[in-house]
N, C-alpha and C positions, 0 to 999 in steps of 0.2 A: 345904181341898181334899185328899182322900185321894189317892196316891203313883201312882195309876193313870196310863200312857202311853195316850195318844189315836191315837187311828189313823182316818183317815176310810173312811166318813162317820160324823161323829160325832150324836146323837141330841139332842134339843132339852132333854129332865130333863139330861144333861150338861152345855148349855150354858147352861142358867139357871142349875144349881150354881158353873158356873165364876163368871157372872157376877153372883151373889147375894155368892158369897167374894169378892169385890173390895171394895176402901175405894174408893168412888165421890167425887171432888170438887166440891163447887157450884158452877155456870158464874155467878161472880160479876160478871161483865162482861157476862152477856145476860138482863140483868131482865127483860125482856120478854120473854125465851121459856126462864123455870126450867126448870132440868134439870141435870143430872150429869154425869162424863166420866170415863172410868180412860186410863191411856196407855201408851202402849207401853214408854216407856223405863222405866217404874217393875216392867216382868216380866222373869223372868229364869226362865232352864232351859225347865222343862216349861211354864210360867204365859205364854211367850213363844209354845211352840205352842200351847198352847189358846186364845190371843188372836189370832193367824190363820186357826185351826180357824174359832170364834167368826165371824171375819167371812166365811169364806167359807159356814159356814151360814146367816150372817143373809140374805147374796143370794141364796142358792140357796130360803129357805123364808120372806122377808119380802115385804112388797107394798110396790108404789110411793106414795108421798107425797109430795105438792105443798108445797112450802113458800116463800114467797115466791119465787115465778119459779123455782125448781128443784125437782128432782126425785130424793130421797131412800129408799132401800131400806130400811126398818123390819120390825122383827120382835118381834112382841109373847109374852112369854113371862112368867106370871104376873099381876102386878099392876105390868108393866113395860113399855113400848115402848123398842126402843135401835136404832140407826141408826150409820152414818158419813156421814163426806162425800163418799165415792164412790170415794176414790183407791186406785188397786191397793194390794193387799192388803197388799206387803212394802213402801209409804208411807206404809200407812194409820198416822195416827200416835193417833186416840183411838177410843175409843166413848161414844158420849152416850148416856143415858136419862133416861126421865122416867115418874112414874107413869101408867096408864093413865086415871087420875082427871084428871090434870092437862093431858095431850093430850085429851081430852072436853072440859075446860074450855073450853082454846084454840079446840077445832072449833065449839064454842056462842058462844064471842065473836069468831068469823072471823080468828083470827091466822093468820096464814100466807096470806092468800090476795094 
């Protein structure tokens, strides 16, 4: 990620670069619905606001998604859907995604509902 200071509103190629540069982790505890996470405590300096930035553009430009009995803000950017769990912004403590191949998959074998 080039040195560049974010200033909202920030633009969606920004916030796929931010979140394409991240080391994404396996959600090795929810086989049943593969996907990734980055988190909060692992950014520091600027990588801290652009992972705030990030979430308040995913709410403001993502769509609602049902997911088992709740109701998640996702935003697809690429060949990526990423989402949180809802919680204000300064608790939100990860971001998940998954490729856009593999939420197709889920919607073809009714996970989530």
């Amino acid at each position: 990620m080039n040195g560049e200071q974010w200033e909202w509103p920030v633009t969606h190629e920004q916030v796929q670069s931010y979140l394409e540069s991240q080391k994404f982790t396996f959600a090795k505890t929810r086989p049943t619905n593969p996907h990734s996470y980055i988190v909060r405590r692992n950014q520091r300096g600027e990588d801290l606001r652009r992972f705030e930035l990030t979430i308040l553009h995913m709410r403001e430009h993502g769509y609602q998604r049902k997911w088992w009995g709740d109701v998640y803000t996702q935003l697809r950017l690429g060949d990526h859907e990423y989402w949180t769990m809802g919680a204000p912004v300064e608790r939100t403590q990860v971001i998940n995604g998954k490729t856009v191949e593999q939420a197709e998959k889920d919607d073809r074998e009714g996970k989530g509902l």
